[in-house]
C-alpha angles and dihedrals in degrees: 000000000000114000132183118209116210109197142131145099114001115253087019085115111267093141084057095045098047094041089059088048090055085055098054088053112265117133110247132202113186125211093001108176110243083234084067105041091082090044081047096063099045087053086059103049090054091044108023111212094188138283101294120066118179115183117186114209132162133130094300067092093065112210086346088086099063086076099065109097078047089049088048093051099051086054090060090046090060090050096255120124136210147176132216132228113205123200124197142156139176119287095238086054097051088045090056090045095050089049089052105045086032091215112151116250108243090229096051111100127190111265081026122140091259134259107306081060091049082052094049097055105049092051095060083047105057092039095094080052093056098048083065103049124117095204134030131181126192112219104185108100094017116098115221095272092055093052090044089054090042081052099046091047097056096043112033139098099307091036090128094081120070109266111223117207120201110201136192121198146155112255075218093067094051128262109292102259087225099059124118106175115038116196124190116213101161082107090086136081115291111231084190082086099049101093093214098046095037097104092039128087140219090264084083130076095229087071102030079056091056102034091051089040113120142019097283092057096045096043085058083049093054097038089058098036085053090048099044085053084060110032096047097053078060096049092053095046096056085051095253107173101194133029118188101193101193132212130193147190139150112289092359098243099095132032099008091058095049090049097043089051093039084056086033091065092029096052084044098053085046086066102257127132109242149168143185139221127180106209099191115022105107093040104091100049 
């Protein structure tokens, strides 16, 4: 059997991401304890509750959780296979959204060292799972809606192909955790200092023209295009689900987004499935 783990930082947004996976038809277990996934299994194969299992599993299981990666082993072991979704966002972001929703982090004891700690921790725990997750997804500037469509597009229907995200950001906000290929392009003329295209962003023409205009922008153009062409064959080829192709400027309005929409139809008219997301453009406003 395929299953699809759903873990990661609490109040990162599991309970959003598994509720729109239930709605695209997988069957979902929340909070299942790692003791029970290999039990589980064996359940499904003797009563079979459809081809898409989600199980959502993270420290709400206590000590429980520490036997996952054996959990996920054993499944291996028994010829079954799985991926694993991983959900994250800043510190700063989970604090304010504890102190908002005013849940208790299940890492937070009583005589503990408070909630930032609790944070911490988990955080450093978590980090040898992350390292084995097919997917991440970095909640922290995305609304609800935004994390329900990233969900749908990499799970649903044509969730066998590898899904290619191109996406803008501002180097001032912080580098995007999920990305696997960086690309620089503050190297290019700023259209922020451009008084007529100041308060624009890179999702008009006005600023893509400016921004693409000259050889030193389309030698950068040529020299990506020429290096994606080479480097995502290899990615498919290894099996890789998910690529997060990552471009940055300075505040994330301007050249990031053109680029990230310019790779975002050209990656599109090469065949592959892609999508886009702009961090930080809106961030500055």
């Amino acid at each position: 059997m395929d299953f699809l783990f759903v873990t990661g930082m609490s109040g990162a947004g599991k309970t959003v991401a598994v509720n729109e996976l239930e709605d695209m038809g997988y069957f979902c277990v929340d909070n299942i304890p790692s003791g029970l996934i290999g039990a589980f299994a064996r359940l499904c194969e003797q009563s079979p509750v459809g081809g898409r299992i989600a199980l959502v599993t993270d420290f709400r299981s206590g000590e429980q959780f520490a036997r996952f990666p054996e959990a996920l082993d054993q499944l291996t072991a028994e010829g079954h296979t799985y991926r694993i979704l991983m959900l994250e966002a800043e510190d700063s972001v989970i604090l304010r959204r504890y102190k908002e929703n005013r849940r208790r982090h299940p890492l937070l004891e009583e005589g503990s060292a408070g909630l930032e700690a609790a944070i911490r921790t988990e955080r450093k725990l978590l980090e040898p799972l992350r390292l084995r997750a097919d997917y991440r997804i970095d909640t922290s500037f995305i609304t609800i809606a935004q994390l329900r469509e990233r969900v749908e597009q990499l799970f649903g229907d044509d969730s066998g192909k590898m899904i290619v995200t191109c996406m803008s950001f501002g180097y001032k906000y912080g580098i995007p955790a999920e990305t696997d290929l960086l690309f620089d392009v503050r190297c290019l003329p700023n259209p922020f200092y451009v008084p007529e295209l100041r308060e624009h962003t890179g999702l008009e023409q006005a600023v893509q023209e400016y921004v693409l205009a000259g050889e030193t922008s389309q030698g950068l153009v040529q020299r990506l295009d020429s290096l994606l062409d080479y480097l995502l064959p290899l990615y498919l080829a290894e099996g890789k689900c998910s690529l997060v192709i990552g471009f940055g400027c300075t505040g994330g309005r301007h050249r990031s987004v053109t680029f990230a929409e310019l790779f975002r139809e050209r990656l599109a008219r090469k065949g592959y499935r892609v999508s886009v997301s702009h961090r930080d453009v809106n961030r500055s406003r």
